[in-house]
ChimeraX commands (.cxc) that place a marker at each C-alpha (Angstrom):
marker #1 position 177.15,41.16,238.02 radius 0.5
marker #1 position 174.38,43.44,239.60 radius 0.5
marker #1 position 170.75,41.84,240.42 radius 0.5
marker #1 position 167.86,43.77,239.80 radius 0.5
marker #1 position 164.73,43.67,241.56 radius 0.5
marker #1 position 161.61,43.31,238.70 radius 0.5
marker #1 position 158.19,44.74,239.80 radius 0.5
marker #1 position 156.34,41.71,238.81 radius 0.5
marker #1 position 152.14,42.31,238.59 radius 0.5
marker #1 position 151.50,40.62,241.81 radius 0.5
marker #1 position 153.96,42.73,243.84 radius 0.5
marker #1 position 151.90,45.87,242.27 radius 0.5
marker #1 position 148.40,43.68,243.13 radius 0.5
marker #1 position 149.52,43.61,246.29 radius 0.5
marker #1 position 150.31,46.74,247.14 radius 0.5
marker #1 position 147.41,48.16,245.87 radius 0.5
marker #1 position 145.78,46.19,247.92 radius 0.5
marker #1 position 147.99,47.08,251.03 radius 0.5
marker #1 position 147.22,51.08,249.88 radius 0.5
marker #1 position 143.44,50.26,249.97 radius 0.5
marker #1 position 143.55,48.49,253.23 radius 0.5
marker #1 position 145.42,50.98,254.92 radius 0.5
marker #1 position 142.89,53.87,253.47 radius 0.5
marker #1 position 139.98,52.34,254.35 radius 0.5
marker #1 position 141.14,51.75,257.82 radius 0.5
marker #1 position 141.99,55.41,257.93 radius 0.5
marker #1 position 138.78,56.38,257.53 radius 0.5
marker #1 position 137.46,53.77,259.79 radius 0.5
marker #1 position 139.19,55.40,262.67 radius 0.5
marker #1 position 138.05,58.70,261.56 radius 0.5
marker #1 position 134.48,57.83,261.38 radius 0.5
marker #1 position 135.16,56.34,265.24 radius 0.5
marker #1 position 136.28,59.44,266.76 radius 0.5
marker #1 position 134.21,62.14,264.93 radius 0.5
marker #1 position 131.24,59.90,265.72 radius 0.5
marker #1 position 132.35,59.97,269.29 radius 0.5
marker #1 position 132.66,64.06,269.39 radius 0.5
marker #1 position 129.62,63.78,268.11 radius 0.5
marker #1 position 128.13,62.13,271.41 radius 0.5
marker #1 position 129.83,64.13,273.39 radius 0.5
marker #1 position 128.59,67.47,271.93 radius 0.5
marker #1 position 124.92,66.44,271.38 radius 0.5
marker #1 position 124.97,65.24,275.08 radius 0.5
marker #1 position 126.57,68.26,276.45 radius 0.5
marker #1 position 123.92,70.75,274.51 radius 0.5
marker #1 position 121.12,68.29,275.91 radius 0.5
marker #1 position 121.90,68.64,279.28 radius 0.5
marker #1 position 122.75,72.19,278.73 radius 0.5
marker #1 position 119.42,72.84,277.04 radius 0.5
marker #1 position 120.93,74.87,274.13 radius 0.5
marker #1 position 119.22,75.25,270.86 radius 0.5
marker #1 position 120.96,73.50,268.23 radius 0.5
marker #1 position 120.11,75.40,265.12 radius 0.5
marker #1 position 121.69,78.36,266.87 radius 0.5
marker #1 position 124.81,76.88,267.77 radius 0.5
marker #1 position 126.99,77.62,264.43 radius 0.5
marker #1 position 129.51,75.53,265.80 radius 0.5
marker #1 position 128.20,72.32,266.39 radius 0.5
marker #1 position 125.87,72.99,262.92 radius 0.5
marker #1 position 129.53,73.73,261.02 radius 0.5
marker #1 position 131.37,70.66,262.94 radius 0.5
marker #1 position 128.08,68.30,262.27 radius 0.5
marker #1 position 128.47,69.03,258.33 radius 0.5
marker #1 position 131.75,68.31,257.94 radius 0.5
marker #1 position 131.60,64.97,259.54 radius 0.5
marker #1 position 128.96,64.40,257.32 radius 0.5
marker #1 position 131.30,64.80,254.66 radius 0.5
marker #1 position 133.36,62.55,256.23 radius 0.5
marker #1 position 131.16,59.83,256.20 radius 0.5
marker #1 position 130.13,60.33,252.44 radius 0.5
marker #1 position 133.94,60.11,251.62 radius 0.5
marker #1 position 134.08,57.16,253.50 radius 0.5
marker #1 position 131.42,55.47,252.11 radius 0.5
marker #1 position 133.24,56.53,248.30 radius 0.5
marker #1 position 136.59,55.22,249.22 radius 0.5
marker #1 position 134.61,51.67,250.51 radius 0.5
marker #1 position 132.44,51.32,247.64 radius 0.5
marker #1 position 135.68,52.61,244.90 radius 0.5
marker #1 position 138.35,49.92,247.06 radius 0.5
marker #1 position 135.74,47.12,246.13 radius 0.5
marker #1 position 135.91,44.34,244.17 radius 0.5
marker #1 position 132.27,44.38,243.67 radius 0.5
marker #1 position 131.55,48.08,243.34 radius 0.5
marker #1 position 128.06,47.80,242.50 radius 0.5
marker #1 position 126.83,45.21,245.14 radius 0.5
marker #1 position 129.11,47.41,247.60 radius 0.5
marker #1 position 127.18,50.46,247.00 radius 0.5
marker #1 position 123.83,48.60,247.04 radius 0.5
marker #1 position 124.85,46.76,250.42 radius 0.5
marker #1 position 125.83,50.30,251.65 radius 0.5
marker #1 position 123.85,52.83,250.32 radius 0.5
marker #1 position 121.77,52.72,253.89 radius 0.5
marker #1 position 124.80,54.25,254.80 radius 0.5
marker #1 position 125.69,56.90,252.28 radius 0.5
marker #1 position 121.45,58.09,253.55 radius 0.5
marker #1 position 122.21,58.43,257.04 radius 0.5
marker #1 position 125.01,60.64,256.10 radius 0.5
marker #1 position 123.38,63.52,254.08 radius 0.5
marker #1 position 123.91,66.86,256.69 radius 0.5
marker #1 position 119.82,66.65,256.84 radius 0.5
marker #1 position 119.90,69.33,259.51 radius 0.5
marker #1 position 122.58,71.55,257.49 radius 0.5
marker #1 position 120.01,71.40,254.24 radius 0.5
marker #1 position 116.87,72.12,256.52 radius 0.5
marker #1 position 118.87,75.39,257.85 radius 0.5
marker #1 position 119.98,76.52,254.66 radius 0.5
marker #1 position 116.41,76.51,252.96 radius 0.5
marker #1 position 114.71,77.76,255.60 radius 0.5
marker #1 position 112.38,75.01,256.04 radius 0.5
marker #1 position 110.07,75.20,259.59 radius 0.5
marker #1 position 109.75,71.52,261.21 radius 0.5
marker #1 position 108.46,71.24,265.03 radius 0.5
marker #1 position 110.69,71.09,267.73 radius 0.5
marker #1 position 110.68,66.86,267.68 radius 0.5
marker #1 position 111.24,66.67,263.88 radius 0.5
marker #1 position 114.65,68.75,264.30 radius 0.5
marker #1 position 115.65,66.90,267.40 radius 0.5
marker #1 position 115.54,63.63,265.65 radius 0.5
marker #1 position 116.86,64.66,262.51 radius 0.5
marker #1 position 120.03,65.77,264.11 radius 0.5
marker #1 position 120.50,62.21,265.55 radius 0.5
marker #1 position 120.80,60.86,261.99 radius 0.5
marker #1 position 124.24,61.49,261.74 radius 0.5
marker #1 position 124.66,59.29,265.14 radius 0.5
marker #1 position 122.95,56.72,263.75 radius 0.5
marker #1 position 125.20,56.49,261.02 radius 0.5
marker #1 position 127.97,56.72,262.93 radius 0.5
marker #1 position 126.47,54.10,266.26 radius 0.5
marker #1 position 126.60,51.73,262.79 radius 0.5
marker #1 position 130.30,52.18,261.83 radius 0.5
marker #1 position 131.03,52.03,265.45 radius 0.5
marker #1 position 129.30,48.86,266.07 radius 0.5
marker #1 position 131.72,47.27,263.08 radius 0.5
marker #1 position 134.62,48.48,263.75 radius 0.5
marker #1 position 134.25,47.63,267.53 radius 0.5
marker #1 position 133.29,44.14,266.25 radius 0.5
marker #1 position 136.33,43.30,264.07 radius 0.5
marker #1 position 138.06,42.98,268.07 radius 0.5
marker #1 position 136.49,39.56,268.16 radius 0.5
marker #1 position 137.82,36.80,265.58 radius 0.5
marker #1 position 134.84,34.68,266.23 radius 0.5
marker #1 position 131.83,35.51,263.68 radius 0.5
marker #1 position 129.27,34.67,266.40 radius 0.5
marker #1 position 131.15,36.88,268.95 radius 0.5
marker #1 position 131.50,39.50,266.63 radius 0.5
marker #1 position 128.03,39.46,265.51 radius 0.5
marker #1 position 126.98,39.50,269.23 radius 0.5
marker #1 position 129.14,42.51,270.02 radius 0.5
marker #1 position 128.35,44.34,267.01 radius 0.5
marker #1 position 124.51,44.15,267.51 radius 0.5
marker #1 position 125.39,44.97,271.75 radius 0.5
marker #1 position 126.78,48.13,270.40 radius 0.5
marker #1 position 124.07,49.30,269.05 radius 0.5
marker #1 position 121.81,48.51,271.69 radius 0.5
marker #1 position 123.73,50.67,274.01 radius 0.5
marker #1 position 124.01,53.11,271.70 radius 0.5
marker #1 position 120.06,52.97,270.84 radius 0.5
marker #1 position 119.32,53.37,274.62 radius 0.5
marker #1 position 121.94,56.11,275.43 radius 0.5
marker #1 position 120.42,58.22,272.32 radius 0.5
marker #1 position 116.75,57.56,273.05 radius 0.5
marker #1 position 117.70,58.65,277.25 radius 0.5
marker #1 position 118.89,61.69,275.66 radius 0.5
marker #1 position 115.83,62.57,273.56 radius 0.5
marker #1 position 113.66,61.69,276.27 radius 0.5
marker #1 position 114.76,63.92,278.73 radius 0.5
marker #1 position 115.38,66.77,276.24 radius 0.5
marker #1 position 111.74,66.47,275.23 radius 0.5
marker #1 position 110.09,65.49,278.76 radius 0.5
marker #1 position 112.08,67.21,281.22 radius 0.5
marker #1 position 110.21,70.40,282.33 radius 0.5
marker #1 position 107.14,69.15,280.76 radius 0.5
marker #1 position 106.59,65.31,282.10 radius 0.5
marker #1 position 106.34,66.00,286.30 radius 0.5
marker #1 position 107.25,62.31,286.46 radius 0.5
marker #1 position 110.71,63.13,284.81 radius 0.5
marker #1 position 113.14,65.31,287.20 radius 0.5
marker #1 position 116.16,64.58,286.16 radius 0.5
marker #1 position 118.69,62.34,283.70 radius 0.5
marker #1 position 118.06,59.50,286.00 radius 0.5
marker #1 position 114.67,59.08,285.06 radius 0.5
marker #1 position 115.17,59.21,281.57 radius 0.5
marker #1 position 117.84,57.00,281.91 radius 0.5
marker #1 position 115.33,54.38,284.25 radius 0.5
marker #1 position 112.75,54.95,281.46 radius 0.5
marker #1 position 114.62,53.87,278.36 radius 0.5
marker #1 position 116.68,50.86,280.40 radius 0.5
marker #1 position 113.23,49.40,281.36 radius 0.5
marker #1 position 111.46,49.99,278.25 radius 0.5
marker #1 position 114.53,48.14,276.22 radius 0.5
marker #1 position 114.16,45.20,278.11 radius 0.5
marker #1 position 110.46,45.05,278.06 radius 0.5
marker #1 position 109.74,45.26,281.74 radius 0.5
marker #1 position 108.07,48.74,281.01 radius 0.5
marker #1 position 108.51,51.41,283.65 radius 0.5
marker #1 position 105.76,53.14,286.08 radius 0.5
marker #1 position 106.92,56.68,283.90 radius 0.5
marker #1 position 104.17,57.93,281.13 radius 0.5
marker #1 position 105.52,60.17,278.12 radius 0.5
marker #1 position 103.55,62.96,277.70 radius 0.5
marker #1 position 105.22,64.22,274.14 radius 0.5
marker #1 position 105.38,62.96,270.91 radius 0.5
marker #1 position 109.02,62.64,270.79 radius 0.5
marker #1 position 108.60,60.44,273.68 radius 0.5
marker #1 position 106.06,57.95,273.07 radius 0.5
marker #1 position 108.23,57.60,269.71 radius 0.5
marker #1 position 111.12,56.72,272.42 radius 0.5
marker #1 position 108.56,54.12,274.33 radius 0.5
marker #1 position 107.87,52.39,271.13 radius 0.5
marker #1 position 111.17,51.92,269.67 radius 0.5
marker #1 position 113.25,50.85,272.72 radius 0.5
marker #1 position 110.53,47.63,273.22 radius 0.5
marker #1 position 111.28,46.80,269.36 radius 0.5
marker #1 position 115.11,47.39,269.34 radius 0.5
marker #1 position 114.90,44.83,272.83 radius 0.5
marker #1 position 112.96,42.22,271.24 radius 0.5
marker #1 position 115.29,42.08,267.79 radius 0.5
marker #1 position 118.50,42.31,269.71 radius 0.5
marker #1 position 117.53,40.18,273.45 radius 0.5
marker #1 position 117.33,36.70,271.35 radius 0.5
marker #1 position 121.57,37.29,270.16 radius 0.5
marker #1 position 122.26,36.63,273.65 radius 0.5
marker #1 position 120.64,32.86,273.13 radius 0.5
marker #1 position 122.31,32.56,270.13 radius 0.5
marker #1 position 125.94,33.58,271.66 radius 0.5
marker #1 position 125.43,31.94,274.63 radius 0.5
marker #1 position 124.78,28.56,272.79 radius 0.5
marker #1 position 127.42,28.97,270.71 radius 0.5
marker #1 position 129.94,29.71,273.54 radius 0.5
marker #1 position 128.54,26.82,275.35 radius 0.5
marker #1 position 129.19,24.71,272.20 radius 0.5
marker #1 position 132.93,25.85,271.10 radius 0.5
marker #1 position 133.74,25.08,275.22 radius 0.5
marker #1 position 132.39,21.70,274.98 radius 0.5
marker #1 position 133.97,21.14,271.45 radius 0.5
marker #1 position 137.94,22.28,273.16 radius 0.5
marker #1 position 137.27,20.25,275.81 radius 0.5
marker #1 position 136.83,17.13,273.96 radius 0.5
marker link #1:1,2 radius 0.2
marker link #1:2,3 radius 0.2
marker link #1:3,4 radius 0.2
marker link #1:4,5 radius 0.2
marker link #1:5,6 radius 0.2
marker link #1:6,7 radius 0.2
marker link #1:7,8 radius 0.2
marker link #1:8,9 radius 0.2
marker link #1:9,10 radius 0.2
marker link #1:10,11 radius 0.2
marker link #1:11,12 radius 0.2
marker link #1:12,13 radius 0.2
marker link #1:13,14 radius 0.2
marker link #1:14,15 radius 0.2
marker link #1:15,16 radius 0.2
marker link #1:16,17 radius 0.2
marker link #1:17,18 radius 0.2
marker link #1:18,19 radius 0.2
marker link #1:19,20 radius 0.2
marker link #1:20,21 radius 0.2
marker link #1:21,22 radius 0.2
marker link #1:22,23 radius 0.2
marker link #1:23,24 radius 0.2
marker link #1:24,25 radius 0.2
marker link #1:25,26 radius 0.2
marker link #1:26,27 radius 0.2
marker link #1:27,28 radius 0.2
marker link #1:28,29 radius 0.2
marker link #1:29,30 radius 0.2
marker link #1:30,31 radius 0.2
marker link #1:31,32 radius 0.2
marker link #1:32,33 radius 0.2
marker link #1:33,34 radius 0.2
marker link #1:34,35 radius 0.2
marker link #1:35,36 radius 0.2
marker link #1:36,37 radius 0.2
marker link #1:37,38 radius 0.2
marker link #1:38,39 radius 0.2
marker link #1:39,40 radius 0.2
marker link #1:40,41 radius 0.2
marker link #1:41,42 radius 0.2
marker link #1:42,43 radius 0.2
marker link #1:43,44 radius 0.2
marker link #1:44,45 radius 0.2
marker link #1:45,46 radius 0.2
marker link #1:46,47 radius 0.2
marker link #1:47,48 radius 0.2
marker link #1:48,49 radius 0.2
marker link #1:49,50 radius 0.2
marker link #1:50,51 radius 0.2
marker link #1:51,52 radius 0.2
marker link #1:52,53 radius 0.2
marker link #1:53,54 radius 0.2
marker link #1:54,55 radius 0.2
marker link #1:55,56 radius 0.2
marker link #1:56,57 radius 0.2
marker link #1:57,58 radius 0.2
marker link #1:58,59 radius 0.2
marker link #1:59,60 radius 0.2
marker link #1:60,61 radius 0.2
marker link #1:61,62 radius 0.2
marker link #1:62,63 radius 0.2
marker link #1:63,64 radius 0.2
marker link #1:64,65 radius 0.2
marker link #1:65,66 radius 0.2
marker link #1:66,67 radius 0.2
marker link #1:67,68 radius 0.2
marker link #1:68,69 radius 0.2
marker link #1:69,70 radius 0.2
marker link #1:70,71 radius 0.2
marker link #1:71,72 radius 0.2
marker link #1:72,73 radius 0.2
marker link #1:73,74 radius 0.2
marker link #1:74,75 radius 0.2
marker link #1:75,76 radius 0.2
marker link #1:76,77 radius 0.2
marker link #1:77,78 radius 0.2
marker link #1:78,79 radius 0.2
marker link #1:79,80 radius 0.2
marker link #1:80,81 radius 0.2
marker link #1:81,82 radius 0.2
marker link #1:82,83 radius 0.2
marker link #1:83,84 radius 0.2
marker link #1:84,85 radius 0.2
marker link #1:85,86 radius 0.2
marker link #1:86,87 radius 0.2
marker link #1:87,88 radius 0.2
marker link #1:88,89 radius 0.2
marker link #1:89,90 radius 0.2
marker link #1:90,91 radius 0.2
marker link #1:91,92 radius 0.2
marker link #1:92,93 radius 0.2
marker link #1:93,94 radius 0.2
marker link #1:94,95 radius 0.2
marker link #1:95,96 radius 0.2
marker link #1:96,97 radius 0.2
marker link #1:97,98 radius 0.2
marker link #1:98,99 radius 0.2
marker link #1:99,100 radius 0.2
marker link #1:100,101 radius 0.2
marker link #1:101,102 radius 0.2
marker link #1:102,103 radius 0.2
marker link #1:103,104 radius 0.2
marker link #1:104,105 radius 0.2
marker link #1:105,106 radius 0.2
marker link #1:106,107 radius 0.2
marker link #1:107,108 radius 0.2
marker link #1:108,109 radius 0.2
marker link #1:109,110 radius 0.2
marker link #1:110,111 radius 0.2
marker link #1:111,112 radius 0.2
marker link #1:112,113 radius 0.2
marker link #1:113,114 radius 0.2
marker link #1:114,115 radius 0.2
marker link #1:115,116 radius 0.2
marker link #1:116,117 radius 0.2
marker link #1:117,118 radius 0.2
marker link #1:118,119 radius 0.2
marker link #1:119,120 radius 0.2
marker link #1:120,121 radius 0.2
marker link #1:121,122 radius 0.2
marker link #1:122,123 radius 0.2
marker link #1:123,124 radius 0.2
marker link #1:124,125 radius 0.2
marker link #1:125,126 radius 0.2
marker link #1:126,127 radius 0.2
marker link #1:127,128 radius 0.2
marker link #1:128,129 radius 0.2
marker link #1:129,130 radius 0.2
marker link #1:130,131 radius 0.2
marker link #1:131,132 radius 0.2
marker link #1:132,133 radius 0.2
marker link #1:133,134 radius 0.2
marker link #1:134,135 radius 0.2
marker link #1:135,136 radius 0.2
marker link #1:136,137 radius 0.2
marker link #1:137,138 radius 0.2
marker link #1:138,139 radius 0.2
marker link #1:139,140 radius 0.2
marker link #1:140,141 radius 0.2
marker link #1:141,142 radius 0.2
marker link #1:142,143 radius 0.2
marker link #1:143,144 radius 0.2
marker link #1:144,145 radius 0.2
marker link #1:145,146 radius 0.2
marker link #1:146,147 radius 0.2
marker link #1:147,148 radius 0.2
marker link #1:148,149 radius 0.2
marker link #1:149,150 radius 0.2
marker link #1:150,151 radius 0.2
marker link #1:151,152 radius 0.2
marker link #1:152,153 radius 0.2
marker link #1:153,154 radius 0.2
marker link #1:154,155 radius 0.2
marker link #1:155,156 radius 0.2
marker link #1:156,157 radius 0.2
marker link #1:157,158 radius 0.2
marker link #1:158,159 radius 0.2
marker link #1:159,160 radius 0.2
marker link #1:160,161 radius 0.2
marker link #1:161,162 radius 0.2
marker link #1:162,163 radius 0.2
marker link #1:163,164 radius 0.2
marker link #1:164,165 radius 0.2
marker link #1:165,166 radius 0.2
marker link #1:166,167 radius 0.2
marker link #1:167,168 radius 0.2
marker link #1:168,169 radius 0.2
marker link #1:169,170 radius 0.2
marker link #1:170,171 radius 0.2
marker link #1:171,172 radius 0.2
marker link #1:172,173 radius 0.2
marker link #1:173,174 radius 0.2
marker link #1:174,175 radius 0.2
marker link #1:175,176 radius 0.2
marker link #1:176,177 radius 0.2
marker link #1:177,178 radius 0.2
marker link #1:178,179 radius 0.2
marker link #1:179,180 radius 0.2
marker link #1:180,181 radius 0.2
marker link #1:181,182 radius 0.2
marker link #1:182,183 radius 0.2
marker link #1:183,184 radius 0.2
marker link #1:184,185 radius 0.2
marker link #1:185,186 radius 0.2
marker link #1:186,187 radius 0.2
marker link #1:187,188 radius 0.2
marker link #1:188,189 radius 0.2
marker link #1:189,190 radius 0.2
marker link #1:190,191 radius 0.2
marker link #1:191,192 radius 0.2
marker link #1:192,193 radius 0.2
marker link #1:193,194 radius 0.2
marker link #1:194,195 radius 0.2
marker link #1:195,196 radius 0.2
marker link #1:196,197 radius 0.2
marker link #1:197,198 radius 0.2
marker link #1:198,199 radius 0.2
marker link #1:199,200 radius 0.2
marker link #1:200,201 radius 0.2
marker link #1:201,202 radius 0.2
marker link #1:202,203 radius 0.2
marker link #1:203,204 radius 0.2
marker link #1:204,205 radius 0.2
marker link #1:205,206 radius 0.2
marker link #1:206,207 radius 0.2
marker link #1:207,208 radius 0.2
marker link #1:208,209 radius 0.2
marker link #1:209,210 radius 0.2
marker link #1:210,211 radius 0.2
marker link #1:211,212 radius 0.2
marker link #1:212,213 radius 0.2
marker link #1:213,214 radius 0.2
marker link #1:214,215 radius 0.2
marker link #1:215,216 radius 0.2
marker link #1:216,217 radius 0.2
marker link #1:217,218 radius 0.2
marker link #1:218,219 radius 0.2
marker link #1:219,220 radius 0.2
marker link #1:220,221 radius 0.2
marker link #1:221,222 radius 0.2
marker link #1:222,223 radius 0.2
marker link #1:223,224 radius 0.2
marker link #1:224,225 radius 0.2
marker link #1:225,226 radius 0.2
marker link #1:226,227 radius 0.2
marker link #1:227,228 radius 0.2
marker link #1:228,229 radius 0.2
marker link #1:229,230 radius 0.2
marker link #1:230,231 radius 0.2
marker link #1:231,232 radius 0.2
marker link #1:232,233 radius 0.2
marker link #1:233,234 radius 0.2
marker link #1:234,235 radius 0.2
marker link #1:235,236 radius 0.2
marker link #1:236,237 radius 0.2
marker link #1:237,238 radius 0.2
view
């Protein structure tokens, strides 16, 4: 008598579900290290002072990662239960990752110097966001998570606005003669000490007004983790 092994509707459900998983976190790691080439590159052609729209590599690299991220945001939004509030929860997402810079090339379009520079952080943004999740699933506590999530991007924020800073003031700003002082500059402004350095571009005093902002959203977390740390101790203990 032979036994045979029935593929029942759950077994499929369930490995559908296994396939989807697996895909999405695919593309999760994919977004994580193509959005960390990404940093490295942009920094290294900051400090290096090279002109982006002339650099066909980083321009070819930058679109397909773009593409990337479009794909990724397809697969999430198809591997849904709820496809339609999935796309509406992350269409933010699928806008940040339109090759803006590719598009402005292509037609020809003249912006100033600032408008290109912070278009071609767009992608970053995008992918600072997917970072900040992924990096966040590491922490099985939902406040934790939350905390480290929003951390992420704070970091991130600062690092990116150091590096538009001294791209755009170096040279020009005699108060800013090196990294350092861009560096000083954003760290103060994002904890809302301010700093004894003036911008003197638009670019900026864009910087010195969104660092104070992205301080006073993401500062009052820290409250709100460390009471809940505080809280799930005292709870253990007892």
């Amino acid at each position: 008598m032979t036994q045979t092994q029935t593929n029942t509707p759950q077994t499929h459900l369930s490995r559908a579900q296994a396939f989807k998983s697996d895909l999405r976190r695919l593309f999760n790691f994919l977004v994580m290290v193509l959005s960390a080439a990404m940093i490295i590159w942009i920094s290294y052609d900051t400090f290096n002072k090279r002109d982006l729209l002339q650099d066909h590599g980083y321009m070819t690299f930058q679109f397909w990662v773009c593409i990337t991220f479009i794909i990724d945001f397809i697969i999430v939004v198809l591997t849904s239960d709820q496809k339609m509030k999935t796309f509406r929860s992350h269409l933010f997402f699928l806008i940040l990752s339109i090759p803006y810079l590719n598009i402005i090339n292509q037609l020809n379009i003249h912006l100033s110097p600032d408008a290109i520079y912070f278009i071609r952080f767009i992608p970053l943004a995008r992918g600072a966001l997917a970072m900040s999740i992924v990096i966040g699933y590491l922490s099985s506590n939902a406040v934790s998570s939350l905390f480290i999530r929003y951390l992420t991007i704070m970091l991130l924020t600062a690092y990116f606005c150091s590096l538009i800073f001294f791209q755009r003031e170096y040279g020009i700003n005699p108060q800013v003669t090196g990294y350092s002082d861009a560096l000083w500059f954003c760290a103060m402004n994002l904890v809302t000490v301010g700093c004894n350095i003036s911008p003197v571009t638009a670019a900026g005093k864009i910087v010195a007004v969104v660092l104070p902002i992205t301080g006073m959203i993401i500062f009052p977390l820290f409250t709100v983790y460390l009471t809940d740390y505080v809280t799930r101790n005292q709870k253990n203990k007892e």
